[in-house]
Every structure is written in structure tokens, then in C-alpha cells.
C-alpha positions, 0 to 999 in steps of 0.5 A: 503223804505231806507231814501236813495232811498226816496231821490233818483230821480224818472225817468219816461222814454216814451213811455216805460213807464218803471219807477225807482229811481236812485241816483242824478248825474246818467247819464239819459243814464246808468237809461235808461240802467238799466231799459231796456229802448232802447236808442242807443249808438255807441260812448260809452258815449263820446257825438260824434254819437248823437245817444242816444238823449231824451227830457224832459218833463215839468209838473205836471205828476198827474197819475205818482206823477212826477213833472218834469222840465228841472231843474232837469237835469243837464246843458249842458255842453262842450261835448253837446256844442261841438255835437250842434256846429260841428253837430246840437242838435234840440231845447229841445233835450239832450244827455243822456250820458252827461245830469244828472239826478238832481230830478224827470223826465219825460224822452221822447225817441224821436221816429222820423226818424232819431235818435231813430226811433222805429216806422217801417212802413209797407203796413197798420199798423205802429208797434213799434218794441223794439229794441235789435238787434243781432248787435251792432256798439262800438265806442273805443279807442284803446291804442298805442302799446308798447315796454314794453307790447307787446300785439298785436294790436287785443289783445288790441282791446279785452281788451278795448272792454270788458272794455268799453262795457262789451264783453267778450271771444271775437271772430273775423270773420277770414277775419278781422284779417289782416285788424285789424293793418292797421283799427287802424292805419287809425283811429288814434287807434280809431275804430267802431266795429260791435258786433254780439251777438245773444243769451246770452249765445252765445259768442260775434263776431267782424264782422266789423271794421272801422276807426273812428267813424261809425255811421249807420249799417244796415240788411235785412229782406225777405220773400221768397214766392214762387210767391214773394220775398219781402225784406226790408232794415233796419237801426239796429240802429234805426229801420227806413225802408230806402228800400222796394222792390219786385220781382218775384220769378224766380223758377215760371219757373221750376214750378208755385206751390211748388209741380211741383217745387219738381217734377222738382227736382225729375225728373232733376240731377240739379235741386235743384242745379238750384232752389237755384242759381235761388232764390239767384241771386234773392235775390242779385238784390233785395238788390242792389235795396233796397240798392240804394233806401236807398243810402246804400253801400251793404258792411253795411248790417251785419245782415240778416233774411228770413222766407219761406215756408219749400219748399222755405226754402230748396231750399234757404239753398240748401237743397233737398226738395224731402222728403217734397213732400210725406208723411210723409213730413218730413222737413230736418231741422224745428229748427231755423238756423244761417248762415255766409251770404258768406257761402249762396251766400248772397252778402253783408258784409262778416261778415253778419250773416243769421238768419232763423226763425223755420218751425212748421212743413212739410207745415207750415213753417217760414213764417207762424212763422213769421205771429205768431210771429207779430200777437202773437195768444199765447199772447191773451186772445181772440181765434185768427184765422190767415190765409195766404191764398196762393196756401198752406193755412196756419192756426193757431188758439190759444190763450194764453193756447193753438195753434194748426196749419195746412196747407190746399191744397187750389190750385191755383185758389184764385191766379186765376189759373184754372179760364178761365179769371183768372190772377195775380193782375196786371194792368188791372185786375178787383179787385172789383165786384157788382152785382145788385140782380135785374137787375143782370148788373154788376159793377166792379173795375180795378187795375189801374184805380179809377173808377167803370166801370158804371161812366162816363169816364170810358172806356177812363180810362181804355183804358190806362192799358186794361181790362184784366182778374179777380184776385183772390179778384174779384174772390171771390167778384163775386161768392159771388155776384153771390150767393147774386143775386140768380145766383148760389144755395148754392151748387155752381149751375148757375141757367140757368132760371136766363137767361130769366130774363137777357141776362148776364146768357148765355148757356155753353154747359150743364151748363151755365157762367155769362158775367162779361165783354161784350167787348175785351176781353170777361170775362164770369164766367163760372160753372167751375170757380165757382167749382173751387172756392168752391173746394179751399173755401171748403178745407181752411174752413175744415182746419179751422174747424178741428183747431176749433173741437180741441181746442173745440170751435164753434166760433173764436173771431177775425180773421187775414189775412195775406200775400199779397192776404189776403191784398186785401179780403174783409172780407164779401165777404170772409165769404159770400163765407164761406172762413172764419167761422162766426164772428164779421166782425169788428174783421177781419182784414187784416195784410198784409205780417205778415211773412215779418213783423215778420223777422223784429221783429227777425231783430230788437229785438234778445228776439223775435227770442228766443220768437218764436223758444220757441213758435213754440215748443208749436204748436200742428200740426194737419194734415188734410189728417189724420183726419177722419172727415176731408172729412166730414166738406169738403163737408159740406163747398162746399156750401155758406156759409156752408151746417150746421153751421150758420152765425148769424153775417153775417147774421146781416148786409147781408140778404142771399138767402133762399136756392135754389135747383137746379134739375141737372147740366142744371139748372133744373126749377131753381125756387127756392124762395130767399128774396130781400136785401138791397145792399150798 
């Protein structure tokens, strides 16, 4: 080490944790750009957005050998005092554009809400989210024109650009040229220009221009579900949600899966033509009310990313999904997509860029990139399974050395299609299930109401939003309750001996149905049901298992669920169904909407939309029709949990059933032996 840099001042920035020397006198903000550390800036260091705010930390710092004290940076001077007066400066709180750096520091980049925000909220989970977005808001002062350099107005916009924030070769969105004279003069040739630079190698855009000082941009991030559409509104600047909202996804109308919506297009001149409009007046409400939910003017959204199922994903962009709905499920385009907003019917401001994450492969699309890239299996050293459990399964196994995907026909069912008592999760659907392994009375829970339907009050409770049917987290709890009990066989058989010990087991014509609910309506679980249910359990479990035999293994070590459905399993009862291979419950966990979560990434952090389009082309797709043993571990997986492979760990906090052989679809003698077990 030089005698110069041993008397430079060492800088510690958190909650990075990134650390460096620098020269005494070094503004705190150009070492937190030389070290990469996120510190936002509009104002191009002239102390007027108040945005690159930090705080010093005090102290003897023993692990990180800083001694650091408010000493060691410099004293506030005029353009602080100036910020503090006409705006408010909180108490401890610096500008790092003006404070210097004067000996060793401990630097905090503040994480609240309204300045420097990183932490962005979701349904379950916070995540900090490193901020790099595609768009940048650059404060300038232009200079007056002249008789004796006559270079226009837009010419030294440029030059003043490249000058104070370093854009070169500068582009201009069309429709800002003929404003640019009548902005500067506005702003007393002072302006705010939003810089959109998605790639290093791409060349920088203007995509908006203000007057004066503009100190907020914001963009979207949606995920395109074909039941649901989710968006959330984003300040670019500091990473804060200031919207959330949700809708129907309006093409259920041309058809409630993704293969009768293909069908529709196939069958009608218009329909895609139909499907897209559909979507996209869709996703224009959804705005408005993120936008009025955040107090945002629509005209502030400048940038923009969507994942969606490759389906989805066709119809958004307009393309004809027809090939996606027969083998070889080719996609038009897998390669992520940039996009004029305008240009898609998107109605925000008109130099708003779209971003579309890559699909993997035919039915493995960008909301399942998404999911990959916010729970990040290649980067473990742990062998990660991620599953978005829908009408189309989707599957990711890996880990740091290796991924493969698949996709899995799971149907509708899980979303309580094909159940007779079925229904989406709404209001007065029941959710949770128990059954007593003894009496074989039920209990049970309903969106809407707190109580289980044995404590008192209940009823009253309930009369309020109905008891109207069983969504698809009931639906798996009660076939896996019913299997506990002794009321189905692990082949899925309700055993019709079981009704001389309850007068829940009722007689179905050859079969025989369970009575979860005796009132109005009627809610019975009939053998039917139950054939649904291990049909969909039996082809995610055979995709799962088919990922495991090729990355040669016979244990995951932690398992994801993602989307909304998967919000709401419980793991246990997941794995008692044999939804899920055996693992250590405490590492199955539910993630909520991933894909969503992963557009925000891309929103937030432009090294994430190169990070994922990198990975996505390391993803080995597996397809499952084309296996030849595929057929075999399907049939395996129809029992509960699974005809061959063990469940140690499941075994070690739930006793299950010895097996019970059914005689034929009556019931037979329906004898078999089963062990008691302690219930929670």
C-alpha cells in the first residue's frame, strides 16, 4: 500500500457493506459512486432534490477497524442550509453531494420510505432490491442561446447532458422534439430529463423532459395471469410501492383455460385480435387505479415490465398463440422484448418503455423467469424445487451447477374446477378443513370469517358472507384429511364401511361422497372429487419427479411455492396429498407471487433483466409427454402420498395410515387395519 492511500480516509457504506479509500475532501456522494453504492440523485449534485440523503454513524466500528464520528465529515454548509430551510433536512441527516469526506466513516444509506427507500413490500416477505433502473431523472442547466454559436436548443441539451451526467450519442423519443424549445424556456433553461438506458452497450434515450426541477418517476410492474392480472405501481427513484392492485383477467370469457382460449382463436377470424384488446383495456383500468391509489398522474409512468405465461404473453404483444397449442408448442418469439408503450396500447407517458422477461420454453413462460429470478435456484448451493401451481404447473429444480424446467397439465381442479362444490377463493368459500380421525365431524374455516365452524358464533358469523363452496386450499386439506382419517385408501377409494361408524359417509350411487357441510348449501365430497384431485397431484408429482431422476437425485432439499394458490397450502397437507416429494417442512415455504416480484426486480435493477435473460439460456426444458417413464411415476403418484417413494420427514411429525385395500369401487369390506394418531 502507497503512503497516499494509507493516509486516504477509509469509507464503510450500509447496508451494502461495500467499503473503500478515498482522498479527504471527496464528496460522500462520488465514493458511493465509485463503489457502486445506490445513492439517488436528480439534481446533479447542486443540494436541490434532497434525494442522495445519508447518516453517519458514530463509533468505534471494531469488526470493520473504523473509528467514525460526525467529525469526520465536513460541516454543513450553504447549499445543506439552504435544503434544510426551504424543504426540511431530518435531524442527523447529510447530503452527500455536498458533505466531504474528512476521515474514517461509517456512511448509512437511510432505508425509509421517502427518501432512498430499497425496501419494496410484498403479500409476505420484504426484499431489498438494489436499485439500477432502466430510467434516470438528470436535473441540467441548459445555457441561453446565442447569435454567435448557433447551435439549437436540442443540440445543447445534449452537450450539457454528456457533460454533467456522462450520456453520450444521445437519442430523443420523436414526439419530444417540438416541446423541447417551449420546456426550456418554461423552466428558465433549466430542465429534468428522464434517461432511459437499458444495456451498457445500448444508447441512452430522452424519454421525457420537464421544466425545472422534476423530483419523482415512476413505472409498473404486472404479471399477466390467465385467471389474474396483478400490477403494482413503483417509484424508480426509490423503489417504494405507492400502488397495488388486481383484476380479473377478462379473456375467462372467450375461455377459463389457456387451451380453449386457443381454441377460441382458432375457431374465430377475431379472436386474438379480440383476446388482446381484452387484456389491454384490462391493464389500462388497472393503472388508473394504481395511479389513484398512489396520487400519480398516469403521464409519470415511464417505464414498464410484464411476465405471463407464453399464452398470455402472445395475446398481450398481439401475437397468435395458435402454434403454442399443439406439438411441438413452438413459441413465436422466447427472447426478452422492449417495446414503445404507445406502440402496445399501454396508456401512460408516450415515451414509456415496455420490458418483457424471456419465456423458457412453450408452456414455461416469463412468469415462471420471473419466479426464477426472485427465488434464484442457480444461485444455491442447495437443490431448490420452485413450483407455481395453476391450471399449467410449472417446475424448476436446480441449483448453482445445473436447472432444468417443466411444465405439467395439473387442470383446473386446485382452482376448484371439476369439484362439485368447487369454486374460486371468495368470500364464503371454506379454506381450512380438519377432520376428527375418530368421530370423522368435521371442522372447517371460511374466507371472511375468523372462526372455525365448531366455536360458538359461528353460524351468525357466517351468515353474513354465506357458506358457499370449497376452494382449492380446502380442497387439498380435506382429501388429505380424509386420507388421515381412514375415509379414502391410499388409492383414493372412500371406503363405504366407514358410514356404519358415521352418518358423514353417505351412498353415491356405486360410490360413496363425504358430508363436509349439512346445511344450505349442501357441500359433500364426492369420489369423483377425490379422482380429480389425485389426477392433478399425480401429474405435478410425476413432473417433479421426472426433474429429480435428471439432475439424479432422490431428495430436494427445500422447496418454493409460488403464485397466489400456492400462498395459501399448507405445506403438510401438500405433501400428505403427495403434491410435493418428501422434504424437511421447515424448508417449504410459501413465496407468494414470485413472477410479480420478479418484474420488479427487472423494474427496479436493469443487471437483473441481463442476469435472467443469461440464465434462461442455461435452463435445460425437460418435456414430460416425451419421457417414456413419465406414465410410470404418474401412476405411481395417484396414491397418498406415493405408491413407491418414502416420506421419512413427513412421517416424523404425521403418523399415517397402514395401507387399506379397497375390494372395488362399492367399497368392498373396507376393513383394512390403520394406526391412531395424534392430531393438532
Amino acid at each position: 500500500m502507497t503512503e497516499t492511500a494509507e493516509k486516504d480516509a477509509l469509507v464503510l457504506f450500509m447496508p451494502s457493506g461495500k467499503r473503500g479509500r478515498f482522498p479527504v475532501g471527496t464528496p460522500v456522494l462520488d465514493a458511493a459512486r465509485q463503489l457502486g453504492v445506490y445513492v439517488e440523485s436528480v439534481c446533479g449534485g447542486r443540494a436541490t432534490c434532497g434525494r442522495c440523503q445519508i447518516t453517519v454513524q458514530e463509533g468505534n466500528f471494531a469488526k470493520h477497524q473504523i473509528i467514525s464520528s460526525n467529525d469526520h465529515i465536513s460541516p454543513i454548509g450553504p447549499k445543506e442550509e439552504r435544503y434544510d430551510r426551504v424543504r426540511g433536512l431530518p435531524e442527523g441527516r447529510r447530503l452527500s453531494c455536498s458533505a466531504q469526506i474528512l476521515g474514517d466513516l461509517v456512511v448509512d444509506v437511510p432505508q425509509d420510505t421517502v427518501v432512498n427507500a430499497q425496501v419494496v413490500r410484498k403479500a409476505a416477505t420484504d426484499r431489498v432490491i438494489e436499485r439500477k433502473a432502466a430510467v434516470q431523472l438528470c436535473f441540467v442547466e441548459v445555457e441561453e442561446p446565442d447569435m454567435h454559436k448557433p447551435l439549437g436548443d436540442l443540440d445543447r441539451l445534449k452537450a450539457v447532458l454528456e457533460k454533467d451526467w456522462g450520456f453520450k450519442d444521445l437519442l430523443i423519443a420523436p414526439h419530444l422534439i417540438p416541446q423541447v424549445q417551449s420546456i426550456l424556456r418554461k423552466g428558465e433553461w433549466g430542465v429534468t430529463a428522464a434517461i432511459h438506458k437499458d444495456m451498457d452497450s445500448s444508447r441512452p434515450f430522452i424519454v421525457g423532459l420537464w421544466p425545472g426541477l422534476k423530483n419523482e418517476a415512476y413505472g409498473i410492474a404486472c404479471d399477466i395471469g390467465s385467471t389474474t392480472i396483478a400490477m403494482h405501481l413503483v417509484s424508480l427513484l426509490s423503489g417504494r410501492i405507492v400502488g397495488s392492485s388486481g383484476t380479473s383477467n377478462p379473456q375467462i370469457r372467450f375461455g377459463e383455460d389457456l387451451m380453449s382460449r386457443v381454441s377460441y382463436v382458432m375457431m374465430n377470424p377475431d379472436g386474438r385480435e379480440a383476446m388482446t384488446k381484452a387484456v389491454r383495456e384490462a391493464i389500462n383500468e388497472l393503472i388508473g387505479k394504481v395511479c389513484a391509489e398512489g396520487n400519480v398522474n398516469r403521464d409519470d409512468i415511464l417505464d414498464s415490465v410484464f411476465v405471463a405465461n407464453p399464452i398470455m404473453h402472445h395475446l398481450f404483444l398481439g401475437i397468435d398463440p395458435t402454434e403454442l397449442g399443439q406439438a411441438p408448442f413452438a413459441l413465436a418469439v422466447s427472447g426478452a422484448l422492449q417495446y414503445w408503450a404507445q406502440d402496445i396500447g399501454i396508456d401512460v407517458n408516450k415515451g414509456a418503455r415496455v420490458y418483457m422477461l424471456p419465456c423458457i420454453a412453450g408452456h414455461v413462460g416469463a412468469d415462471a423467469a420471473g419466479a426464477t429470478l426472485s427465488e434464484g435456484p442457480y444461485r444455491q448451493d442447495k437443490m431448490m424445487l420452485l413450483v407455481d401451481v395453476g391450471t399449467n404447473a410449472e417446475i424448476i429444480l436446480g441449483n448453482s451447477n445445473r436447472v432444468v424446467a417443466a411444465s405439467s397439465p395439473t387442470g383446473p381442479a386446485f382452482e376448484g374446477a371439476e369439484i362439485s362444490a368447487g369454486q374460486r377463493a371468495a368470500p364464503g368459500a371454506i379454506e381450512r378443513v380438519r377432520i376428527n380421525p375418530e368421530s370423522l365431524e368435521p371442522r372447517f374455516r371460511v374466507i371472511g370469517v375468523d372462526m372455525w365452524s365448531d366455536e360458538e358464533g359461528f353460524e351468525e358469523a357466517a351468515g353474513a358472507v354465506g357458506v358457499t363452496g370449497i376452494c382449492g386450499s380446502a380442497i387439498i386439506e380435506v382429501v388429505a384429511e380424509m386420507y388421515l382419517s381412514g375415509i379414502i385408501s391410499e388409492d383414493g377409494m372412500i371406503d363405504g364401511a366407514m358410514a356404519a361408524k358415521s352418518h358423514r359417509i353417505l351412498p353415491n350411487g356405486r360410490t360413496f361422497s363425504y358430508l363436509l357441510r349439512d346445511g344450505e348449501p349442501r357441500i359433500t365430497v364426492t369420489q369423483n372429487d377425490v379422482r380429480a384431485i389425485q389426477l392433478a397431484k399425480a401429474a405435478l408429482y410425476a413432473g417433479i419427479k421426472l426433474l429429480m431422476e435428471k439432475q439424479g437425485v432422490e431428495t430436494v432439499d427445500t422447496i418454493r411455492f409460488a403464485g397466489a394458490f400456492g400462498s395459501f397450502i399448507d405445506p403438510k397437507y401438500a405433501m400428505v396429498l403427495g403434491l410435493i416429494p418428501d422434504c424437511d417442512l421447515a424448508e417449504v415455504k410459501a413465496v407468494g407471487n414470485a413472477a410479480g416480484t420478479g418484474a420488479l426486480m427487472a423494474l427496479l435493477n436493469r443487471d437483473h433483466r441481463r442476469e435472467i435473460e443469461e440464465t434462461v439460456t442455461r435452463i435445460e426444458k425437460i418435456e414430460t409427454a416425451l419421457e417414456p417413464n413419465f406414465q410410470q411415476l404418474f401412476v405411481n403418484a395417484m396414491a397418498m402420498p406415493n405408491k413407491v417413494d418414502a416420506f421419512p420427514n413427513l412421517a416424523s411429525v404425521v403418523t399415517l395410515p397402514e395401507r387399506k385395500v379397497l375390494s372395488d369401487e362399492s367399497g368392498g369390506d373396507g376393513a383394512g387395519r390403520r394406526r391412531r394418531r395424534s392430531r393438532d
